[in-house]
C-alpha positions as CSV (number, residue, x, y, z in Angstrom):
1,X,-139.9,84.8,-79.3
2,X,-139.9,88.3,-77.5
3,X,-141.1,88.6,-74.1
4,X,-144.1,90.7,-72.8
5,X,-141.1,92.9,-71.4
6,X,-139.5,93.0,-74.9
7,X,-142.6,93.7,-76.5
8,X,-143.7,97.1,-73.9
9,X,-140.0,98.6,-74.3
10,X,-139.9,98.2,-78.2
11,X,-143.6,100.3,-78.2
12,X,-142.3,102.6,-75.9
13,X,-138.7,103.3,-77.4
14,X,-141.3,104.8,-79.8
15,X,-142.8,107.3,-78.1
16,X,-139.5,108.9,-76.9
17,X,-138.7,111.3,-79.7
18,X,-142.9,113.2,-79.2
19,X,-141.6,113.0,-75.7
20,X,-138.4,115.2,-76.1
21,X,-140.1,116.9,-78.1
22,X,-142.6,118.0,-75.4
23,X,-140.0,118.6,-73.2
24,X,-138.2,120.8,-75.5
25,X,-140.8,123.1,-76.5
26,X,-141.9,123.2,-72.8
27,X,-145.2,121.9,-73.6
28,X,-144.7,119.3,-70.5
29,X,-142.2,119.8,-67.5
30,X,-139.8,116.9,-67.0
31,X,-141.2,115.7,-64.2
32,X,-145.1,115.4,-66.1
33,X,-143.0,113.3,-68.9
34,X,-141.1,111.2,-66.5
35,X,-145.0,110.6,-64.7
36,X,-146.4,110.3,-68.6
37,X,-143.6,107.3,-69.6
38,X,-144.3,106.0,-66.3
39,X,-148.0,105.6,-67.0
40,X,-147.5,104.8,-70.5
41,X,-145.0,101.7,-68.8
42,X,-147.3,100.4,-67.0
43,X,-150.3,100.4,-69.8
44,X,-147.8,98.3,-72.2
45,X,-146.7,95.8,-69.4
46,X,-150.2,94.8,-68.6
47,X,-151.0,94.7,-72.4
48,X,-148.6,92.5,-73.1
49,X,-148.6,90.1,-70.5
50,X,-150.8,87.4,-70.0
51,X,-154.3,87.8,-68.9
52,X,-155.1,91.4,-70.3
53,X,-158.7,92.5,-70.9
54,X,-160.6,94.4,-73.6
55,X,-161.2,97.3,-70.6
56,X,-157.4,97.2,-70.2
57,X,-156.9,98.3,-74.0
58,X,-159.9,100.8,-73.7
59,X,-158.6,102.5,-70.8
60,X,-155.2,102.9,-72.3
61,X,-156.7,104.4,-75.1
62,X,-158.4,106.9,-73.3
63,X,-155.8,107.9,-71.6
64,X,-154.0,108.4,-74.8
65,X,-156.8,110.5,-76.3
66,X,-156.9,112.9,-72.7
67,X,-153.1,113.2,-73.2
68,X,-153.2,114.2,-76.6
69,X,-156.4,117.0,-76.0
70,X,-154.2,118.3,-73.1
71,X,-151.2,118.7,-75.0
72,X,-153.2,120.7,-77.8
73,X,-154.8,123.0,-75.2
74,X,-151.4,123.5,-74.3
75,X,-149.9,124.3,-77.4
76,X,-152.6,126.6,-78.5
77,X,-152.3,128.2,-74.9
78,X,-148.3,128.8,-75.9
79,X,-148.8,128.9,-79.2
80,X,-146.6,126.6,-79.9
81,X,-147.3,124.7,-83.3
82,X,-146.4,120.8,-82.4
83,X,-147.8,118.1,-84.7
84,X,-150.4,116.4,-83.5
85,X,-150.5,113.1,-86.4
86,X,-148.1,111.2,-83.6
87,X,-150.5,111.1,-81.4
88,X,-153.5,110.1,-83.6
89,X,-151.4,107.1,-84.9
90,X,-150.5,105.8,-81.4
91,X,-154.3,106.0,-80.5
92,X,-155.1,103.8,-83.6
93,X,-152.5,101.7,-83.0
94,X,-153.8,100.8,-79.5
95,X,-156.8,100.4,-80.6
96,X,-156.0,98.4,-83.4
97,X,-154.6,96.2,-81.2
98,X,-157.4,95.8,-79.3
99,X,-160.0,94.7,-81.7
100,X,-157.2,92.4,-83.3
101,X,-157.1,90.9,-79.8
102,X,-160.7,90.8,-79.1
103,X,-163.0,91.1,-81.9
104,X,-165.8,89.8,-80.8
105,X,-166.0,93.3,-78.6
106,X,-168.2,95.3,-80.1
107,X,-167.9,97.8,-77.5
108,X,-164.1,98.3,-78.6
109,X,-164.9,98.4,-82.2
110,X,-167.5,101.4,-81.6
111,X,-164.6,103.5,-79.6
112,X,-162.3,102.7,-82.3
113,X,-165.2,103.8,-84.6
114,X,-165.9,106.9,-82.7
115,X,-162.5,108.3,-82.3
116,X,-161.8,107.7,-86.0
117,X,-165.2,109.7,-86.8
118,X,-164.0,112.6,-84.5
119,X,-160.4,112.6,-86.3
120,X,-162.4,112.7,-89.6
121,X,-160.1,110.0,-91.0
122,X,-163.0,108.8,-93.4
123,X,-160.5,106.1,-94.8
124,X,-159.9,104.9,-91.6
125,X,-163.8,104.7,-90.8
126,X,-164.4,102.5,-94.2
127,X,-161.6,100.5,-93.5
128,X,-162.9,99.6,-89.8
129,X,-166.8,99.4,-90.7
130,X,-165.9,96.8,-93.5
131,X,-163.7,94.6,-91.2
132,X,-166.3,95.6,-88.4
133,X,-169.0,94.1,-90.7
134,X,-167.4,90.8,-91.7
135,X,-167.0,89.8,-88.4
136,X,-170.1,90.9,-87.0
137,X,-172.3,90.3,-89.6
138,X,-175.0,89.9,-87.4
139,X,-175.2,92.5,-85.3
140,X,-178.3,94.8,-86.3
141,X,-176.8,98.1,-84.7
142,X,-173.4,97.8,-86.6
143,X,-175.2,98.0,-89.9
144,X,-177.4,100.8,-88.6
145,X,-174.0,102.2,-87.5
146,X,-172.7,102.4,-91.3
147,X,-176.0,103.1,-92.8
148,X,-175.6,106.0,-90.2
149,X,-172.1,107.5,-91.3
150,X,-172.6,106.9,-94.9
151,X,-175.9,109.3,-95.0
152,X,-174.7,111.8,-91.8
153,X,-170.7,112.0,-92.7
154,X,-170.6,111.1,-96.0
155,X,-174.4,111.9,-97.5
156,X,-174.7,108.5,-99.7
157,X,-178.3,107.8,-99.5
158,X,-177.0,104.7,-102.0
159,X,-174.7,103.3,-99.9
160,X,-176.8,103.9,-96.5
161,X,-179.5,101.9,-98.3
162,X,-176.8,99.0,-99.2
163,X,-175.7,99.0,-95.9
164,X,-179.3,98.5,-94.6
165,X,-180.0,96.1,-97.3
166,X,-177.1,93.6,-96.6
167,X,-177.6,93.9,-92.8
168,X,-181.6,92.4,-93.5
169,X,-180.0,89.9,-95.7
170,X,-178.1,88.2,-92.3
171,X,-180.7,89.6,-89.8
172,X,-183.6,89.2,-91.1
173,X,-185.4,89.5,-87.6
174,X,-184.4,92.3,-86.5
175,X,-187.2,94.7,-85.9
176,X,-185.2,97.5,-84.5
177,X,-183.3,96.5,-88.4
178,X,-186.3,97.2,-90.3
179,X,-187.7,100.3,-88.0
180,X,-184.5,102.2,-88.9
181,X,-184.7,101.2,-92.4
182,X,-187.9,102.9,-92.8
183,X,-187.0,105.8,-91.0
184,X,-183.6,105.9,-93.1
185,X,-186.1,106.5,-96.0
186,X,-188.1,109.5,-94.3
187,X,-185.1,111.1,-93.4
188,X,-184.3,111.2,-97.2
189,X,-187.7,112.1,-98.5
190,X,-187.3,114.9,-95.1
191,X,-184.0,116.1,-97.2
192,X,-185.3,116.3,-100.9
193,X,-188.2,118.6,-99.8
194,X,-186.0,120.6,-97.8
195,X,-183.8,121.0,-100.8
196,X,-186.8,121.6,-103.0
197,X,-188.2,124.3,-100.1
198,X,-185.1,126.1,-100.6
199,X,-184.7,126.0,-103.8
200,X,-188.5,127.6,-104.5
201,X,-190.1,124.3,-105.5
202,X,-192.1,123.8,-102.4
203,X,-195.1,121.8,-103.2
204,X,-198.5,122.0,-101.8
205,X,-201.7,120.8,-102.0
206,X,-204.4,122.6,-103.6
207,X,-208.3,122.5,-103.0
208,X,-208.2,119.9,-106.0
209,X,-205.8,117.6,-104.5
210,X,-203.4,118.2,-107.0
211,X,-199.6,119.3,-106.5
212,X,-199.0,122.9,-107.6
213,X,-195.2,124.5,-107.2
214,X,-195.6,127.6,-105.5
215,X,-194.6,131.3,-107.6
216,X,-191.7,133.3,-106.5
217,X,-194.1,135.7,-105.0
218,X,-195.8,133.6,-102.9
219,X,-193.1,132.4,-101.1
220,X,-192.3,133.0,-97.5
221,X,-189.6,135.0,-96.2
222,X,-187.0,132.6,-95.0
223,X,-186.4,131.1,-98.5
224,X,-183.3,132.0,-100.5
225,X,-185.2,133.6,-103.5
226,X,-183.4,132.6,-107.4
227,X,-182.8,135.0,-109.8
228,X,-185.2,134.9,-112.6
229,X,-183.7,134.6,-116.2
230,X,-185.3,133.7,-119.3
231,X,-184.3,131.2,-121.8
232,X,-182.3,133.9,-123.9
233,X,-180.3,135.4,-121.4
234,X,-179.2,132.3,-119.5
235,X,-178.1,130.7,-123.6
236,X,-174.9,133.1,-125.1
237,X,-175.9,134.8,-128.8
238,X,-174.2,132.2,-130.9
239,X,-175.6,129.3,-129.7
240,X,-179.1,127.9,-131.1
241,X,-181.9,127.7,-128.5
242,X,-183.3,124.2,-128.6
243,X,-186.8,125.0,-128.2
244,X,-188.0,121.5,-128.4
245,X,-186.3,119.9,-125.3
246,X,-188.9,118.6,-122.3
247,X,-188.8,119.9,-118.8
248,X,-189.5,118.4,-115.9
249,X,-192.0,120.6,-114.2
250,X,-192.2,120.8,-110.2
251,X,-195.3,118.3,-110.1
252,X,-194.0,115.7,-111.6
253,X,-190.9,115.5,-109.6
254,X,-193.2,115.9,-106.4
255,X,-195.4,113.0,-108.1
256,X,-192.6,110.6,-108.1
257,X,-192.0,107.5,-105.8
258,X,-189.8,108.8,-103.9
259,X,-191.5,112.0,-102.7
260,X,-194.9,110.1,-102.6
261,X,-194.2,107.9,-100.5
262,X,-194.1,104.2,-102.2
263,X,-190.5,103.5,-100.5
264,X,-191.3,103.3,-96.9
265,X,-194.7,102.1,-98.0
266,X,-193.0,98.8,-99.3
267,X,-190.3,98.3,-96.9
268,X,-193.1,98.5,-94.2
269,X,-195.2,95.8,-96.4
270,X,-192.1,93.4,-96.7
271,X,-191.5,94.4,-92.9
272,X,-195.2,93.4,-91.6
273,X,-195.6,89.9,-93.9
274,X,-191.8,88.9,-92.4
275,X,-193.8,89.3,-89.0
276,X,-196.9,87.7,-89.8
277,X,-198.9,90.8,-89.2
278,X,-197.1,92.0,-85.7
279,X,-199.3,94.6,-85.0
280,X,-197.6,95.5,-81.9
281,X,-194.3,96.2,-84.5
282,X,-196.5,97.8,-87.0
283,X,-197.4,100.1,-84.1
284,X,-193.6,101.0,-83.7
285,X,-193.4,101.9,-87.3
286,X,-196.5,103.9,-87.4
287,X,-194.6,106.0,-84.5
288,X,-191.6,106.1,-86.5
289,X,-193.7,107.3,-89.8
290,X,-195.4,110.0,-87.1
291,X,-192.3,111.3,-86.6
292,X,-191.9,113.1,-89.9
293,X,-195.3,114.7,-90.0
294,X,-194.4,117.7,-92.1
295,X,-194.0,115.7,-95.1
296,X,-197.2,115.7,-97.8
297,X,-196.5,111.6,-97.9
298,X,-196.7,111.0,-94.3
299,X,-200.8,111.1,-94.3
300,X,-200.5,109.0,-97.3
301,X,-198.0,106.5,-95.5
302,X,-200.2,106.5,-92.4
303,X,-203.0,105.8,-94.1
304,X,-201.8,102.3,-95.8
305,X,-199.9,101.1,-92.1
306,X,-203.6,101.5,-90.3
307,X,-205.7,99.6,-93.7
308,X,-203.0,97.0,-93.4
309,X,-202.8,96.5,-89.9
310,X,-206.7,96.8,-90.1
311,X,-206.9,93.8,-92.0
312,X,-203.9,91.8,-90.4
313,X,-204.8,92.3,-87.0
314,X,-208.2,94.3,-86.4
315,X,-208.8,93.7,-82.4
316,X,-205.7,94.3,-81.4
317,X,-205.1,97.1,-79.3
318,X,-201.9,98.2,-81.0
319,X,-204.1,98.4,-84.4
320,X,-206.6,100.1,-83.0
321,X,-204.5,103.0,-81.0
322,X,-203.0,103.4,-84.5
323,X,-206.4,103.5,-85.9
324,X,-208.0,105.9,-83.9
325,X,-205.1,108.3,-83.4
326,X,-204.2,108.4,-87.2
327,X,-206.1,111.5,-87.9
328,X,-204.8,113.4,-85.3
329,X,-200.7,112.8,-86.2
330,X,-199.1,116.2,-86.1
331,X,-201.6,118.9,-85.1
332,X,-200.8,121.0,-82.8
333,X,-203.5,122.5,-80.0
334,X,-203.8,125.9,-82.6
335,X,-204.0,124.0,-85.8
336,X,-206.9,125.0,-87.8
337,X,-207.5,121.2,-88.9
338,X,-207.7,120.0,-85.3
339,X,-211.5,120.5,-84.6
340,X,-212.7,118.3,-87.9
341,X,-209.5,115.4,-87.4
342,X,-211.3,115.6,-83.4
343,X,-214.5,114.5,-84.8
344,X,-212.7,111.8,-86.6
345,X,-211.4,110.5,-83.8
346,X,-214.3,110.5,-81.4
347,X,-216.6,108.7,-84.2
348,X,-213.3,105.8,-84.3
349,X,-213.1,105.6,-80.6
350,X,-217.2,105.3,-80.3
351,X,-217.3,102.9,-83.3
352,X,-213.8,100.9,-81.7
353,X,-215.5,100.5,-77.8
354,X,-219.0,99.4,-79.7
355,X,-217.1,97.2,-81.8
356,X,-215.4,95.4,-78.7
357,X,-218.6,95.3,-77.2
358,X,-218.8,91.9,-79.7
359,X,-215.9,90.1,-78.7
360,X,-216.6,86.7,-77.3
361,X,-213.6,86.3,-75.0
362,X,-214.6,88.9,-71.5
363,X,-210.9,89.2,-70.6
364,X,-210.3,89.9,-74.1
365,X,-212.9,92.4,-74.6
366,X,-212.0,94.0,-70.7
367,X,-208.4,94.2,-71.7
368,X,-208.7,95.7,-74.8
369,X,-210.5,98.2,-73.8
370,X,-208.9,99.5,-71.2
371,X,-205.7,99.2,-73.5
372,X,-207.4,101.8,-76.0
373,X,-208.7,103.7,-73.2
374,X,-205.5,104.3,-71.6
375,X,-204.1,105.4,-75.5
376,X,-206.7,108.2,-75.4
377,X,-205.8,109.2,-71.6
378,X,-202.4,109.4,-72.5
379,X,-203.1,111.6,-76.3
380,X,-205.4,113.7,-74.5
381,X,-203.8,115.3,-70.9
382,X,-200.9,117.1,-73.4
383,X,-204.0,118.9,-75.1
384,X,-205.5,119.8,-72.1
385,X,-202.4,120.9,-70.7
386,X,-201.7,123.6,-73.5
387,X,-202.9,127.1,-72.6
388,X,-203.8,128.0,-76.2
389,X,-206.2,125.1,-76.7
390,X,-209.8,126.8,-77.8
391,X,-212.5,126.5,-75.1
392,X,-215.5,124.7,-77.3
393,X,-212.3,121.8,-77.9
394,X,-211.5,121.9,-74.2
395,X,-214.7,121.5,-73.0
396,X,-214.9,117.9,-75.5
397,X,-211.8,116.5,-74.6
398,X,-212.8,116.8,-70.7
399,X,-215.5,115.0,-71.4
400,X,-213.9,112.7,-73.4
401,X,-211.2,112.3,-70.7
402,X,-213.6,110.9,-68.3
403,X,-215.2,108.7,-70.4
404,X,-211.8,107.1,-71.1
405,X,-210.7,107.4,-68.0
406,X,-213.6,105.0,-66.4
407,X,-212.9,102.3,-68.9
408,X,-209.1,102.3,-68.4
409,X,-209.7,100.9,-65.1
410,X,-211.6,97.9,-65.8
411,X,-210.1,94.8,-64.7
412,X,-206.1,96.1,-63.9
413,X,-206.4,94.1,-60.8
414,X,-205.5,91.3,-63.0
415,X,-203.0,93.4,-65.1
416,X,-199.5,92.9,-64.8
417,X,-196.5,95.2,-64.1
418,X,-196.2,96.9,-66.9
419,X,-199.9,98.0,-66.6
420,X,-198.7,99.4,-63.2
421,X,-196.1,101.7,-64.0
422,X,-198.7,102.9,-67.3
423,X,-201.8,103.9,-65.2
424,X,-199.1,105.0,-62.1
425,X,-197.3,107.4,-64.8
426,X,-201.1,108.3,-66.2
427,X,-202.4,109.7,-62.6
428,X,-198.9,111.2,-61.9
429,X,-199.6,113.1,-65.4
430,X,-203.0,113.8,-64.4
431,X,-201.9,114.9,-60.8
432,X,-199.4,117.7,-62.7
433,X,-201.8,119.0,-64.7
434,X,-204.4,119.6,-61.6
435,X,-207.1,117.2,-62.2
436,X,-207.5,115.5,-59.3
437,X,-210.9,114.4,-59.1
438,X,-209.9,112.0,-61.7
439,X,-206.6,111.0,-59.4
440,X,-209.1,110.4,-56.5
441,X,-211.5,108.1,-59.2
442,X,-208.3,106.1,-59.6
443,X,-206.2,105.9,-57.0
444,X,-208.3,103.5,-54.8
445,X,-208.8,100.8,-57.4
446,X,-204.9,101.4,-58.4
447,X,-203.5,100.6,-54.9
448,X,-205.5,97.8,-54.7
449,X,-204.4,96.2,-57.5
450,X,-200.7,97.1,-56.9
451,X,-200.4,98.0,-53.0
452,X,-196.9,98.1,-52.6
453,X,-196.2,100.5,-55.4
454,X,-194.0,103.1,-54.1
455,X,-195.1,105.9,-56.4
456,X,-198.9,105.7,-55.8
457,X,-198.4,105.4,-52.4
458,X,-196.8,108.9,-53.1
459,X,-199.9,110.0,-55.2
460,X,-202.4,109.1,-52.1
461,X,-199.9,111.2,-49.5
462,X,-200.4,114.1,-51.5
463,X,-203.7,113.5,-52.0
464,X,-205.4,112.8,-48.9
């Protein structure tokens, strides 16, 4: 059986031809080889002999992969043409090496992954994601990982979704498994309707509710306008015009599952009964949902996570933040529907702080809210902070400020660290944006709760 010493001299008898090579075409100076075999030596001892490491193997390979970027900068530089596949092969070699070695590394496999991705070897990528996959099978980020590259790279929305599908199969509960599932799915409906916008089918909703396709004339400016041709010029003269075959008008298409909305909808009902009505995980995929709030579906979407979370889990505060900040998903400080979706919300948060009024438990009710009230601190102070905002809405969302702001500090002396750094980051955001009576109102009950918190005794120094 070879020797480690055997085994490091074969590997590197290899690389002698790409090093001649270098030398001849005075890409490298002799003495840079002689240092680069050197290197290399040592890389292949230390491999090979007993006691390696996975960081041993991913050092070597990055020292491969700055070798080989300085030897192209250098060859373009000289404009010498040297080829660079040598190079590429001993970088997957090594790396193939290492997750042979150590394949329970999943660092190792995602540099082998990324470097294959960057080569755009797309065979190489499929061959390492399904060996990745069968011995990792439950890992929830590989599988996101392939979902990833098969709908970035390779634009399979089929095989993205089989990836996803498998991965739920062997980890089932994996909520960060699930979240990207369902924003896999927005991020397709996202690319149909841009397709549609530039290809003059942009739908929108008319006073009646109903989906109409906009005319060529009414479109804007930035979309790639098709040429109109009737049915007789786009058929040649000698062939028969079949008058009787259907089309598939623009409404229909937008009416379909997919663009409604009934995909996400049911991976985020299989989602919520796996965790027994979670509202705090329903929260996270309302956020995700949020996200894509350009989409016509996205109301729609939001809409059924709040009436099932409603039901599931009504008093919690994740539901109810959900609840009362639904309207309000997506407009900006100028939008036209902001004043009505603000009276929404204020009849939600009244009818949500009335409602907790009833709750038997008094640390429940207390905690709860000032959990909701803190939400509505936190939504508001960007509002307030945009110059644009319109002065009637300004002059409500004070007020509304205030209101919340009083509640949120009921009972955080009992709150635990997590509570601290929220209401700490709260007055430091109310502190930027110059309201510091509100700072004063609660810094005093803050530091008593937390006294040795380093950032509000920051606040108090520069606010005396």
């Amino acid at each position: 059986m070879a020797g480690a010493s055997d085994k490091a001299r074969f590997y590197l008898e290899q690389s002698v031809p790409e090093l001649q090579e270098l030398i001849r075409k005075q890409i490298f100076t002799k003495e840079e080889v002689t240092s680069i075999a050197r290197k290399k030596s040592a890389f292949e001892h230390k491999l090979n002999a007993r006691g390696s490491t996975a960081s041993d193997y991913a050092r070597y390979a990055e020292y491969e992969m700055n070798l080989d970027l300085l030897r192209r900068k250098r060859s373009k530089r000289l404009g010498v043409k040297v080829t660079g596949h040598a190079g590429q092969r001993r970088i997957f070699f090594i790396l193939d090496r290492a997750t042979k070695k150590f394949h329970g590394d999943i660092a190792l496999w995602l540099q082998y992954l990324t470097f294959a991705r960057k080569q755009k070897a797309h065979k190489k990528v499929a061959q390492i994601i399904t060996t990745m996959l069968r011995l990792h099978p439950t890992s929830p980020e590989l599988w996101v990982y392939a979902a990833d590259y098969a709908m970035d790279e390779r634009g399979d929305v089929t095989e993205a979704r089989s990836y996803m599908q498998r991965g739920l199969r062997f980890c089932s509960q994996s909520k960060s498994l699930w979240t990207q599932y369902l924003k896999l799915e927005m991020i397709y409906i996202a690319k149909i309707v841009a397709r549609r916008h530039v290809l003059g089918l942009e739908v929108i909703k008319s006073s009646s509710e109903q989906d109409q396709v906009l005319p060529a004339a009414d479109m804007e400016k930035d979309i790639i306008p098709l040429h109109s041709t009737t049915v007789k010029e786009s058929v040649p003269e000698h062939q028969p015009i079949n008058t009787a075959r259907p089309e598939i008008s623009g409404t229909r298409v937008a009416s379909t599952p997919a663009l409604t909305g009934a995909i996400p909808m049911a991976i985020f009902d299989s989602a919520i009964k796996k965790f027994l009505g979670d509202a705090a995980f329903g929260a996270q995929m309302f956020d995700v949902v949020a996200e894509f709030h350009q989409l016509q579906c996205t109301r729609r979407i939001l809409q059924h996570i709040v009436d099932t979370l409603m039901k599931a889990a009504p008093t919690s505060p994740a539901t109810l933040k959900c609840f009362i900040n639904e309207p309000v998903v997506g407009l900006g400080a100028t939008s036209t529907e902001l004043p009505g979706a603000l009276i929404t919300v204020l009849d939600r948060f009244d009818s949500t702080i009335r409602s907790l009024k009833t709750l038997q438990n008094d640390f429940e009710k207390t905690r709860t809210t000032a959990s909701v009230s803190r939400h509505m601190v936190r939504w508001i102070i960007p509002y307030l902070s945009a110059s644009e905002l319109d002065a009637e809405i300004r002059v409500v969302l004070t007020s509304l400020l205030r209101t919340a702001w009083g509640q949120c500090l009921y009972g955080i002396e009992s709150e635990s660290v997590d509570v601290a750094a929220e209401v700490t980051s709260l007055l430091q955001d109310l502190d930027t944006n110059g309201i510091k009576d509100l700072v004063q109102i609660g810094l005093d009950p803050a530091l008593k709760a937390w006294p040795a918190e380093p950032r509000l005794l920051a606040l108090k120094a520069s606010n005396p």
